[in-house]
Every structure is written in C-alpha cells, then in structure tokens.
LUMFI-377924 format. One record per residue (C-alpha): residue in three letters; chain; x, y, z. Coordinates in nm, 3 decimals. Layout:
N
<rec><resn>ALA</resn><chain>A</chain><u>X</u><v>Y</v><w>Z</w></rec>
...
end
This chain:
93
<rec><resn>UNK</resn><chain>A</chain><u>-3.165</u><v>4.583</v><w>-2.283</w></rec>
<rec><resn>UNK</resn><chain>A</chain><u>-2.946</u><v>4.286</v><w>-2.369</w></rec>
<rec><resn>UNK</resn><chain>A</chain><u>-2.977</u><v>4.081</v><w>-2.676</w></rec>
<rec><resn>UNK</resn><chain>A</chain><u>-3.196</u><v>3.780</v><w>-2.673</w></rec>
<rec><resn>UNK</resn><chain>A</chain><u>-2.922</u><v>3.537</v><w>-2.858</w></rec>
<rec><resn>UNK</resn><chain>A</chain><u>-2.664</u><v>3.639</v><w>-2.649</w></rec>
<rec><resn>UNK</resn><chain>A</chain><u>-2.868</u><v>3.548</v><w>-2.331</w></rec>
<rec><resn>UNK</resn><chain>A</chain><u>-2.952</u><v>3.272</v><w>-2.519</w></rec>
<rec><resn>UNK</resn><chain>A</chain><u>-2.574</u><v>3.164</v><w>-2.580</w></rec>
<rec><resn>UNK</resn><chain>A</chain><u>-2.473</u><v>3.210</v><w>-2.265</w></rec>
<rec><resn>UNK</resn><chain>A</chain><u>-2.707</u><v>3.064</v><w>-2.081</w></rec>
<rec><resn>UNK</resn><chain>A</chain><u>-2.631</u><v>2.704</v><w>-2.299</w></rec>
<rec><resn>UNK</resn><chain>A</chain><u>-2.236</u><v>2.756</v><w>-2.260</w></rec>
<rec><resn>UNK</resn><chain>A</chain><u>-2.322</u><v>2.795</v><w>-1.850</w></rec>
<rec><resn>UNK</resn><chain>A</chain><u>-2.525</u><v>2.446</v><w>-1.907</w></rec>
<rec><resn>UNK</resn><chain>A</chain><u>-2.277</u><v>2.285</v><w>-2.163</w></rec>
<rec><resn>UNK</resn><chain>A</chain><u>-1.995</u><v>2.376</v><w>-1.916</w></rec>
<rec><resn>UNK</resn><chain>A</chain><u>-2.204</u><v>2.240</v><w>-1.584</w></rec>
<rec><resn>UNK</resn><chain>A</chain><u>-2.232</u><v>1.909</v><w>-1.761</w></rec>
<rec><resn>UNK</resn><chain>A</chain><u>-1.848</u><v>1.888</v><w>-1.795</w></rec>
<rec><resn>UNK</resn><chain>A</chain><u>-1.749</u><v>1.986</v><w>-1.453</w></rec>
<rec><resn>UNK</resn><chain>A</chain><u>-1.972</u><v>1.714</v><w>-1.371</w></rec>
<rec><resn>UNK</resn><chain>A</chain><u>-1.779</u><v>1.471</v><w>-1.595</w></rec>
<rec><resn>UNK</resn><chain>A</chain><u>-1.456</u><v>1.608</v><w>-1.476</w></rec>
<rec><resn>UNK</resn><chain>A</chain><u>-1.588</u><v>1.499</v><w>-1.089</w></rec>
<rec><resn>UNK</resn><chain>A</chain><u>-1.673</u><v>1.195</v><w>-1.178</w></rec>
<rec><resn>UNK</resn><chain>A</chain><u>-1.396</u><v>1.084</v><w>-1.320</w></rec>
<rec><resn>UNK</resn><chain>A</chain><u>-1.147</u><v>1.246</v><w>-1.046</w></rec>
<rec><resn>UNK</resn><chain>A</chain><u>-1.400</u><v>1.024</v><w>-0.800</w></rec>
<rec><resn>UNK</resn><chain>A</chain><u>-1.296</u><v>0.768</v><w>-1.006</w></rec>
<rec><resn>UNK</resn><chain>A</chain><u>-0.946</u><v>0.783</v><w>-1.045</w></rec>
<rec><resn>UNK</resn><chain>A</chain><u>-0.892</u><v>0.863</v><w>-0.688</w></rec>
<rec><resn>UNK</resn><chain>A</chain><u>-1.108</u><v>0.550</v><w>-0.584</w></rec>
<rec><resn>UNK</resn><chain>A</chain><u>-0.866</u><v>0.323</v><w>-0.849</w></rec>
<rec><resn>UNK</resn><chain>A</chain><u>-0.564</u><v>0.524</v><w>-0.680</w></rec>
<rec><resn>UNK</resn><chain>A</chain><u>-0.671</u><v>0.418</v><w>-0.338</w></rec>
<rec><resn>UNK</resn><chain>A</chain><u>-0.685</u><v>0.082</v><w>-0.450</w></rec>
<rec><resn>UNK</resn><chain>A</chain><u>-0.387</u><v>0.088</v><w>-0.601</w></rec>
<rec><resn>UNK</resn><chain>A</chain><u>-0.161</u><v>0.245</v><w>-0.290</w></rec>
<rec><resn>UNK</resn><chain>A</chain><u>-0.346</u><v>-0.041</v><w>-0.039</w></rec>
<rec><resn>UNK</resn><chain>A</chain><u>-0.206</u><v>-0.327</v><w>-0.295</w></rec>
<rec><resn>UNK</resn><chain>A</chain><u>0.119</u><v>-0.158</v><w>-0.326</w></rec>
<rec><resn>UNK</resn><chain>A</chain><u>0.121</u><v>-0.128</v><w>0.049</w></rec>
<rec><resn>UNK</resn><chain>A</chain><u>0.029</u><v>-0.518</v><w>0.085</w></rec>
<rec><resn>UNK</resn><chain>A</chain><u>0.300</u><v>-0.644</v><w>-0.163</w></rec>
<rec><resn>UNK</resn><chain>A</chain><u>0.612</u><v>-0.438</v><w>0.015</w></rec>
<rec><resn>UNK</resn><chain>A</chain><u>0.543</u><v>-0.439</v><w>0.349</w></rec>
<rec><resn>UNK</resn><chain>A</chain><u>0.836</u><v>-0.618</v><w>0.526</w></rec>
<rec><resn>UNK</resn><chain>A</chain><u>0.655</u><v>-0.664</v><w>0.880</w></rec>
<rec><resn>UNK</resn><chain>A</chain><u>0.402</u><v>-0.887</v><w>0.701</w></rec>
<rec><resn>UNK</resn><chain>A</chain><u>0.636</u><v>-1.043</v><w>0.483</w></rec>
<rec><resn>UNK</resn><chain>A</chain><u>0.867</u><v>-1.107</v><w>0.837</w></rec>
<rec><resn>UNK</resn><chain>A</chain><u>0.555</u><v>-1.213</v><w>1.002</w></rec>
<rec><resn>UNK</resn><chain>A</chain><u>0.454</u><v>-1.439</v><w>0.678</w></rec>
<rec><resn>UNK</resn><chain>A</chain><u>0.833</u><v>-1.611</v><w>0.708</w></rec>
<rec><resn>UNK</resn><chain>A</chain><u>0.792</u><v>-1.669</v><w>1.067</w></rec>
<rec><resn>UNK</resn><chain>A</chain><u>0.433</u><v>-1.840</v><w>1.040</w></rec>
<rec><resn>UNK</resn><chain>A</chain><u>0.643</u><v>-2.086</v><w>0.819</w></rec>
<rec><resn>UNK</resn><chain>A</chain><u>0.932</u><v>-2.119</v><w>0.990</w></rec>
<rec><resn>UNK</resn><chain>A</chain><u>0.718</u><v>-2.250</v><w>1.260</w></rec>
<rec><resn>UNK</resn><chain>A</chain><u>0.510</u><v>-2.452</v><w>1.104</w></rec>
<rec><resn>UNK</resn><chain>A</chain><u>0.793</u><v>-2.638</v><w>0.923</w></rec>
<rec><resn>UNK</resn><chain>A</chain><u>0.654</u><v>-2.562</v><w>0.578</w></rec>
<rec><resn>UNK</resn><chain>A</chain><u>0.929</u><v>-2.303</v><w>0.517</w></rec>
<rec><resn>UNK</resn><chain>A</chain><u>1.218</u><v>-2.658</v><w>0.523</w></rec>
<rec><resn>UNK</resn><chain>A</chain><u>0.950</u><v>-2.881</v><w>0.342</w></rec>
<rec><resn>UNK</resn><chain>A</chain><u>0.927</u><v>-2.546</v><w>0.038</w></rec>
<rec><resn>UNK</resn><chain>A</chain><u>1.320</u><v>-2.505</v><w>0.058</w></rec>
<rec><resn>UNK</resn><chain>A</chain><u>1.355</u><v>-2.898</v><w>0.016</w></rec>
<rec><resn>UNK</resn><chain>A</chain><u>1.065</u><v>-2.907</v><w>-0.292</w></rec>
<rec><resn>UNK</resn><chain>A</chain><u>1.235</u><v>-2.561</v><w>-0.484</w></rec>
<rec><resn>UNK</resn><chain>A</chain><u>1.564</u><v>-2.754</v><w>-0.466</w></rec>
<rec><resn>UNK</resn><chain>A</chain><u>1.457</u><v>-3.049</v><w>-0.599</w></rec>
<rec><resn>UNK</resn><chain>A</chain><u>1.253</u><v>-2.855</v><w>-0.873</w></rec>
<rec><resn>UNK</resn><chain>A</chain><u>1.563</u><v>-2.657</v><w>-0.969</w></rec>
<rec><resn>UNK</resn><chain>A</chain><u>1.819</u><v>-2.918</v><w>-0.980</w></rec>
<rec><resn>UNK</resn><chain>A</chain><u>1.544</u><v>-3.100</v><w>-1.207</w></rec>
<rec><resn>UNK</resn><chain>A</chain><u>1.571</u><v>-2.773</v><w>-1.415</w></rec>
<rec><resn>UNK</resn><chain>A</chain><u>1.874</u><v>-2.734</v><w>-1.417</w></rec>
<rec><resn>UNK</resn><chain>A</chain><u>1.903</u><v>-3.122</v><w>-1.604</w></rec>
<rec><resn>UNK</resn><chain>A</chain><u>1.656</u><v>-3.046</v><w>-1.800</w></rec>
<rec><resn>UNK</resn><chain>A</chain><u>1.871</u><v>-2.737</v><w>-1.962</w></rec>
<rec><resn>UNK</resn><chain>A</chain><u>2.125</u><v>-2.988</v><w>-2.007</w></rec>
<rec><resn>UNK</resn><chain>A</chain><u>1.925</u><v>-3.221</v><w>-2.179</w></rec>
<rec><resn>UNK</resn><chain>A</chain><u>1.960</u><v>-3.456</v><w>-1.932</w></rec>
<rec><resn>UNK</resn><chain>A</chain><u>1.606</u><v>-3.643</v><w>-1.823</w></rec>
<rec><resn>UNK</resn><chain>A</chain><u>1.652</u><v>-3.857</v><w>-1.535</w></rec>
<rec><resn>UNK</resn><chain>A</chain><u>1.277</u><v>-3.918</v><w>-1.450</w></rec>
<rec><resn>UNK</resn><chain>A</chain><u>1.344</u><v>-3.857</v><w>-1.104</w></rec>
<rec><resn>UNK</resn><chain>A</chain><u>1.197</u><v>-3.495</v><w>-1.029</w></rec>
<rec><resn>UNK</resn><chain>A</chain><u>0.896</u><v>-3.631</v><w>-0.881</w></rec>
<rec><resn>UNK</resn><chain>A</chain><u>1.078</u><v>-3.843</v><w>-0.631</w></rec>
<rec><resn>UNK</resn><chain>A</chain><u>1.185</u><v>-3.688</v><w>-0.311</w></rec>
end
C-alpha cells in the first residue's frame, strides 16, 4: 500500500497545478481578447479603401479645399513665427 504523505503530496501538487492552468487560461483569454482589439484598430488606421473613401467624402463636400486653404495659412503663420516674425494676421483668412 502507498504512503499516506505521498498521496497526500500529490494530490495538492494536482490541485496547486489545476489552479495555474486556470490562471494560464485566463490570461491567454485575455491577451487574445486585447490582441483582437488591437489587429481591428490596426486594421482601421491603414486601411487605404477607407482612407480613399474618407478623401473622397471631402473632396465632395468641399471641406477637403476649405482644410488645404486653413493648413496653409496655419503653416505659413508657423513658418513666421520660427522667424520671429509676428504679423497678427494668422487668424485672418
């Protein structure tokens, strides 16, 4: 007949070892749940057939010549600014 510590032993490694496996599931669940998330917002940031369809939406809405007009504006006032120049005119367009 086997020894009663030994039994005893094993028996708590089995349950000790149980309760990490389910630790280890967890946190794969986890991590593959973060992953998904992850890919989708990579996937929304470099797709170029949204991005296309984004430009075209503004092309025809005229906002995309109103946004070129304002950035030029802004960077030409940045561009003084560097220079030390302050002409108080980058609000006026």
């Amino acid at each position: 007949m086997s020894d009663p510590h030994v039994l005893s032993a094993l028996q708590e490694k089995r349950v000790h070892l149980e309760k990490e496996l389910a630790d280890y599931r967890s946190r794969v669940s986890l991590a593959t749940a973060e992953l998904d998330v992850l890919e989708a917002t990579i996937h929304i940031f470099s797709s170029k057939p949204e991005k296309a369809a984004l430009a075209e939406r503004l092309r025809l809405s005229g906002l995309a010549a109103l946004l070129s007009r304002c950035g030029g504006y802004a960077l030409s006032a940045a561009r003084e600014m560097a220079k030390g120049k302050t002409t108080g005119t980058a609000g006026s367009m």
